[in-house]
N, C-alpha and C positions, 0 to 999 in steps of 0.2 A: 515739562519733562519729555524731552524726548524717545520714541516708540523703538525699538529693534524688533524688526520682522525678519524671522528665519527662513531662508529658505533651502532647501534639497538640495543636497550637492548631487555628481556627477556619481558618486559609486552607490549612494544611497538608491540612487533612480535604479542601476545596474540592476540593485540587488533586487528590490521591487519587482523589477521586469522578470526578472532571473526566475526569481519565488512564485509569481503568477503564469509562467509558460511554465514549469514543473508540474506545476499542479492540472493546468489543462493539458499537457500531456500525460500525464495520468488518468485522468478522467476520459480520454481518445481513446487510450490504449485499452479501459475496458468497456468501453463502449459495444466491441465483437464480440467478445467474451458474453455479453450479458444479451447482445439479439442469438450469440447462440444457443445460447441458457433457455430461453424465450422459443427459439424453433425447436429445441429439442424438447419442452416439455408439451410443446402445442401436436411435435409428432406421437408421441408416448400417447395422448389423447383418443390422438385420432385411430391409432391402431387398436385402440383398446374399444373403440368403436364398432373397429371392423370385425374384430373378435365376436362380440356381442351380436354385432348383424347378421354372422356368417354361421354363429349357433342356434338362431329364432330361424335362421330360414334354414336349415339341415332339418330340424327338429320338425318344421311342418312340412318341409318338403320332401313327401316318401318316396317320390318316384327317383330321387338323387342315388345313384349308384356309386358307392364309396369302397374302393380298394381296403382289403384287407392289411395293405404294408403302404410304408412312404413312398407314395409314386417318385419314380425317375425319368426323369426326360432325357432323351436322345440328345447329341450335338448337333443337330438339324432344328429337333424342338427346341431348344436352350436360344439357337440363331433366331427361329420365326418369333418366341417373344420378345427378344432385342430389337428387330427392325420393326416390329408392330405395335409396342403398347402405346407410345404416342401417339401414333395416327388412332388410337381406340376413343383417343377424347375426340368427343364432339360424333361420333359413328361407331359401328360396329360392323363385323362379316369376318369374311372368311372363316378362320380356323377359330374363331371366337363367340362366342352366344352371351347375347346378355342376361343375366339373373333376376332384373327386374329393381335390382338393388345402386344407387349413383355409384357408377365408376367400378364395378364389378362384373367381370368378365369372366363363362367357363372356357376355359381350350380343353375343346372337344377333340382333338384329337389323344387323349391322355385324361383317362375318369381320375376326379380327385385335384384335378389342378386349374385354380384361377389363378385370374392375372387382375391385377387394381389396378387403376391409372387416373386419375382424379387432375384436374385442372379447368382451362378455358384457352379461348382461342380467338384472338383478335387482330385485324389487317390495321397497320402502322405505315403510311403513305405509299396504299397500294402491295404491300408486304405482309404475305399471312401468316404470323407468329403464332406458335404452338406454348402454353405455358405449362408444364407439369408441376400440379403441388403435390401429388405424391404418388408414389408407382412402389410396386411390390409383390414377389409372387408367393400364392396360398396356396400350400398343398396338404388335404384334407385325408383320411384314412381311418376307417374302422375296425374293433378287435370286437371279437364277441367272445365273452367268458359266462360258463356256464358254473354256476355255484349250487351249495346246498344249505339247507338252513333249517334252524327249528320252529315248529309252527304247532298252535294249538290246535285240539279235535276237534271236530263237531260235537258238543254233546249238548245236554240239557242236565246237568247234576247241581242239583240247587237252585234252580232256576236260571241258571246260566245257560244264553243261546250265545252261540257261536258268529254272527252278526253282531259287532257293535262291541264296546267296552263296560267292561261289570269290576266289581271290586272282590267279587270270590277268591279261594283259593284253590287254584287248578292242582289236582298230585300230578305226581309225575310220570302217570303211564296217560296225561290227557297230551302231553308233546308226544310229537313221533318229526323224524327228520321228514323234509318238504324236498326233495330235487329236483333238477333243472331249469332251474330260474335262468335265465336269461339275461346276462347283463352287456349292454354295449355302449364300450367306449369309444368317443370319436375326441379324433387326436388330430390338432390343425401349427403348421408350421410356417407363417412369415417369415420372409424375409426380405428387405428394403433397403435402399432404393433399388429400381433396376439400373440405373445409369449406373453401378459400381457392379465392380466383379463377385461370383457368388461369394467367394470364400473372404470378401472385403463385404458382403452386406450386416446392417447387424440385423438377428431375428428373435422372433418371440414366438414365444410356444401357449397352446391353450387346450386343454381337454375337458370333458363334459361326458356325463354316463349318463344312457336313455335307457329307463327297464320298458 
């Protein structure tokens, strides 16, 4: 008995071909979509980093003098951190002090404002290329609000001392209001990248109270 072996015609191939370039160009097409997905949650991280960094060192570092309002910077200041954060990776000076912290810079010319500039910098045949992974400027600012509150006596009624936690029942002439506490908030504002214009950066905002 003779065998019939089928084979693929000419539109069958077509379609085959057709069906497999559709689908990797679908797969191409979100391939951007998904390294940006990828960079934007790796920046989201890394800000939330610098958040964190820039409140452990406020908090121990008292000698930092912090503006009572959102600092503003001049259109001269706005210019010097445009033509300087780059050259910040890998050095520091002029108008900039390092914090002790990778990639964080004060501009001392203006209490209250850093500038981040994070990368590397590597010579490619004889060619010294500067790389930014991320640039951004912080500007930090203090409110001090003073409050009032209620607060237990000092007594000894029942055996209750005034140090420490008891299960008595205090009346109510053992409260008397407490004032001038002290509370300050410090209030920090990113925004990133610098390679984009302000009002095109996007920013993030962070506060924290120190009694």
């Amino acid at each position: 008995m003779k065998k019939h072996i089928r084979h693929f015609n000419l539109i069958e191939i077509v379609l085959t071909v057709a069906v497999i370039s559709f689908g990797i160009a679908i797969i191409l097409g979100m391939l951007p979509k998904g390294l940006r997905a990828a960079r934007n949650t790796a920046t989201v991280s890394y800000v939330s980093e610098i958040m964190e960094q820039m409140g452990t060192y406020l908090q121990r570092a008292s000698s930092v003098t912090l503006p009572g309002n959102c600092p503003s910077l001049t259109a001269n200041q706005k210019d010097n951190i445009q033509n300087s954060y780059v050259g910040l990776i890998g050095n520091d000076g002029g108008d900039f002090e390092a914090t002790g912290m990778t990639g964080i810079f004060r501009f001392t010319p203006q209490s209250g404002v850093y500038v981040i500039s994070v990368g590397n910098t590597e010579d490619i045949d004889g060619d010294h290329k500067t790389n930014v992974v991320f640039s951004g400027l912080l500007k930090v600012w203090a409110e001090d609000t003073h409050v009032n509150h209620m607060g237990l006596n000092n007594h000894n009624n029942g055996g209750h001392a005034a140090a420490g936690d008891c299960e008595c029942s205090a009346a109510q002439g053992d409260f008397s209001v407490k004032s001038n506490i002290n509370i300050r908030t410090v209030h920090m504002e990113l925004s990133y990248p610098l390679s984009a214009e302000e009002d095109a950066r996007s920013k993030t905002y962070y506060s924290f109270d120190i009694n």
